[in-house]
C-alpha positions as CSV (number, residue, x, y, z in Angstrom):
1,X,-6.2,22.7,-19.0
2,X,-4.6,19.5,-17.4
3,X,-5.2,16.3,-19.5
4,X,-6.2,13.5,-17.3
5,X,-5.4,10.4,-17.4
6,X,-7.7,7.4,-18.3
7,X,-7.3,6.1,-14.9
8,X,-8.1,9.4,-13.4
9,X,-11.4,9.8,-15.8
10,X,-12.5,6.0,-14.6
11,X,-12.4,6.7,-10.6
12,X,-13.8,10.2,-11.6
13,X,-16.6,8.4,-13.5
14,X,-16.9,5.7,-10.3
15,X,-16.9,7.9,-7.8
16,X,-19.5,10.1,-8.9
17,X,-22.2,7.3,-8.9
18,X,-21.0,6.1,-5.4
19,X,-21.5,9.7,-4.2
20,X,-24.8,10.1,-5.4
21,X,-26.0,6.8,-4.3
22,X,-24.4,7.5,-0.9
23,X,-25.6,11.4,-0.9
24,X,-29.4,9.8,-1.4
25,X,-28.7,7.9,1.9
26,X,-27.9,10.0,3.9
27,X,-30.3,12.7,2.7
28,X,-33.3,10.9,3.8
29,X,-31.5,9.1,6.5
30,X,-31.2,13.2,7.8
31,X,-34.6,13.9,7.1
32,X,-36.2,11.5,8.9
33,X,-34.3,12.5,12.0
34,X,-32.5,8.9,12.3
35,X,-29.2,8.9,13.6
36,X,-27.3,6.0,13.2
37,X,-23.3,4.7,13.7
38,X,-22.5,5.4,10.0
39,X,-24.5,9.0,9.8
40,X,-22.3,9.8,13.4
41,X,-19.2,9.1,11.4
42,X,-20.1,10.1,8.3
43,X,-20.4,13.6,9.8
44,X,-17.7,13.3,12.3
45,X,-15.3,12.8,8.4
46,X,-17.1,15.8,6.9
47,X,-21.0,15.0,6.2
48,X,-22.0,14.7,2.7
49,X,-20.0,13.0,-0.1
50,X,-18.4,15.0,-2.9
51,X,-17.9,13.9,-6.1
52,X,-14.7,14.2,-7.1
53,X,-14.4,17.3,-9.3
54,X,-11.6,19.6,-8.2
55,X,-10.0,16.7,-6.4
56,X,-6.6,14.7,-6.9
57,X,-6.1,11.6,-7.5
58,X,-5.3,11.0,-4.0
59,X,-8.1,12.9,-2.8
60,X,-10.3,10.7,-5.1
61,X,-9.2,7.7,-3.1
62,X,-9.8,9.1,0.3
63,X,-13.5,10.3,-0.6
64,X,-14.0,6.7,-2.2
65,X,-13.0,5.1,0.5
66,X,-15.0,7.0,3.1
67,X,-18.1,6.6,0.2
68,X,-17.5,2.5,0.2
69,X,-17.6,2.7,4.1
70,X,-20.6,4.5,4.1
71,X,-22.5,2.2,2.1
72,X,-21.3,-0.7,3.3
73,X,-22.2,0.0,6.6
74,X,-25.4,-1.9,7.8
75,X,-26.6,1.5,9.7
76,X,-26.0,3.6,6.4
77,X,-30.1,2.5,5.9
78,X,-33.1,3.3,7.6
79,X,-34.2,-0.1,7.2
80,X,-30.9,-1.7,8.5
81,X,-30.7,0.8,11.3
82,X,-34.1,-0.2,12.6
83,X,-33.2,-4.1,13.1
84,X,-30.2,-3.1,14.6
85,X,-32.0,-0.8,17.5
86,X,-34.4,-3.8,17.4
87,X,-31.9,-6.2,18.0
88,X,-30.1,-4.2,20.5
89,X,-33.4,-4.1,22.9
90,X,-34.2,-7.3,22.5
91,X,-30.5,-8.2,24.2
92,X,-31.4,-6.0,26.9
């Protein structure tokens, strides 16, 4: 077994909240048929969020990254991606 490091352990801890936190998004973002900016590239960079087990370090980072994305994202809500198609008529 490779020992890991405390680092490692932390993001590995981190990451897995993020990713279900971010997996509950887009799960009923999905089911209510909504497609948004951050769904589109959420699956266009490989759809749901993994959680970090079986990854590298590195590979840790990426998924984070694409997680923080995600959920920063204004359109990562159902909420948030209805005032944005409201806004968007009411310019037009």
């Amino acid at each position: 077994m490779v020992k890991r490091s405390k680092e490692y352990k932390r993001l590995s801890s981190h990451l897995t909240k993020l990713v279900s936190k971010a997996n509950h998004r887009y799960d009923r973002m999905k089911k209510a048929g909504w497609n948004s900016p951050a769904m589109e590239t959420a699956n266009k960079t490989g759809g749901r969020f993994s959680n970090g087990r079986s990854m590298s370090y590195r590979e840790m980072q990426k998924e984070k990254k694409r997680v923080e994305n995600f959920l920063n994202s204004k359109t990562s809500t159902k909420i948030g991606t209805r005032k944005s198609v409201n806004k968007m008529l009411k310019a037009t």
